[in-house]
C-alpha positions as a printed Julia matrix, in Angstrom:
81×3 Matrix{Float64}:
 -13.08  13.53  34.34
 -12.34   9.95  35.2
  -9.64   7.42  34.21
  -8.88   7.37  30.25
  -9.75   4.04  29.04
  -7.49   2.16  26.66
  -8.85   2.8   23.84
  -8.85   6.75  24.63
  -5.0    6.33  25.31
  -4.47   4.69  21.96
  -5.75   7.19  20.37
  -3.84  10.28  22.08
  -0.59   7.97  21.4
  -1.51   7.84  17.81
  -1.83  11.74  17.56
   1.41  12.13  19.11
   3.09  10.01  16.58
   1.2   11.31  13.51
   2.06  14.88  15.57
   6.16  14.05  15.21
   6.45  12.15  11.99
   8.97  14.24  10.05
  10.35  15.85  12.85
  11.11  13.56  15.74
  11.29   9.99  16.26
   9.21   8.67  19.77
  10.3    5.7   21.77
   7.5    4.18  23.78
   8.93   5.48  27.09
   8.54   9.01  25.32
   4.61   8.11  24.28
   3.9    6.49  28.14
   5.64   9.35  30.03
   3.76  12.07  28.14
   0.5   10.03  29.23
   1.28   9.39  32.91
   2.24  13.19  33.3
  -0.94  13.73  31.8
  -3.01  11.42  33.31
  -0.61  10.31  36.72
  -3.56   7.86  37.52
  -2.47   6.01  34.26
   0.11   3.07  34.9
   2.66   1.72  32.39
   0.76  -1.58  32.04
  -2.0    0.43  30.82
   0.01   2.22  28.36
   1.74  -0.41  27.34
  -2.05  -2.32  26.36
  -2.86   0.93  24.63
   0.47   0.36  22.35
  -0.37  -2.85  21.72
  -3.61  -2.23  20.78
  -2.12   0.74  17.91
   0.42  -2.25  16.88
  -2.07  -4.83  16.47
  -4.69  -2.7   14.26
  -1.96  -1.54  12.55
  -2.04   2.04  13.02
   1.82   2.36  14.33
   4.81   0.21  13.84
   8.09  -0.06  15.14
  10.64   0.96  13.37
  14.5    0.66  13.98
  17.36   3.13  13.84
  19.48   2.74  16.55
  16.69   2.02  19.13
  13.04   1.08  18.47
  10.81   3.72  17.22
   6.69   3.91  16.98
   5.79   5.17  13.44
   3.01   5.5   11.13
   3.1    2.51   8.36
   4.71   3.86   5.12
   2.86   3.75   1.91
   4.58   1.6   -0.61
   5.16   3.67  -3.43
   3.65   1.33  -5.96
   0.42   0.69  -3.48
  -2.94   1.64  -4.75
  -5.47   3.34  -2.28
């Protein structure tokens, strides 16, 4: 088993997240030490690309309460699907 590639860390961040929601809020540090204690070959600059990448497709967003937060999007309540 090799090096995860972005992508493949994206996409274990974004399970985390959807994992919490309701229960706890993460904080990128949570999401990037989870990954480097999972894969310690992973470095932060990597983990930080693989946030960015969930922020800019527009999986996860930040959200604010006290300190930054990485959350789902919320469904407007008058949005149609």
């Amino acid at each position: 088993m090799g090096t995860p590639s972005i992508p493949e860390i994206a996409e274990e961040m974004f399970q985390m997240v959807s994992e919490s929601m309701g229960k706890k809020n993460l904080k990128a540090g949570d999401l990037t030490k989870a990954i480097r204690q999972k894969y310690p070959e992973v470095d932060r600059k990597t983990c930080k690309l693989a946030l960015r990448e969930l922020m800019d497709n527009g999986r996860c967003v930040y959200a604010y309460f006290g300190g930054s937060y990485i959350q789902l999007p919320h469904k407007e309540g008058a949005a149609n699907d």
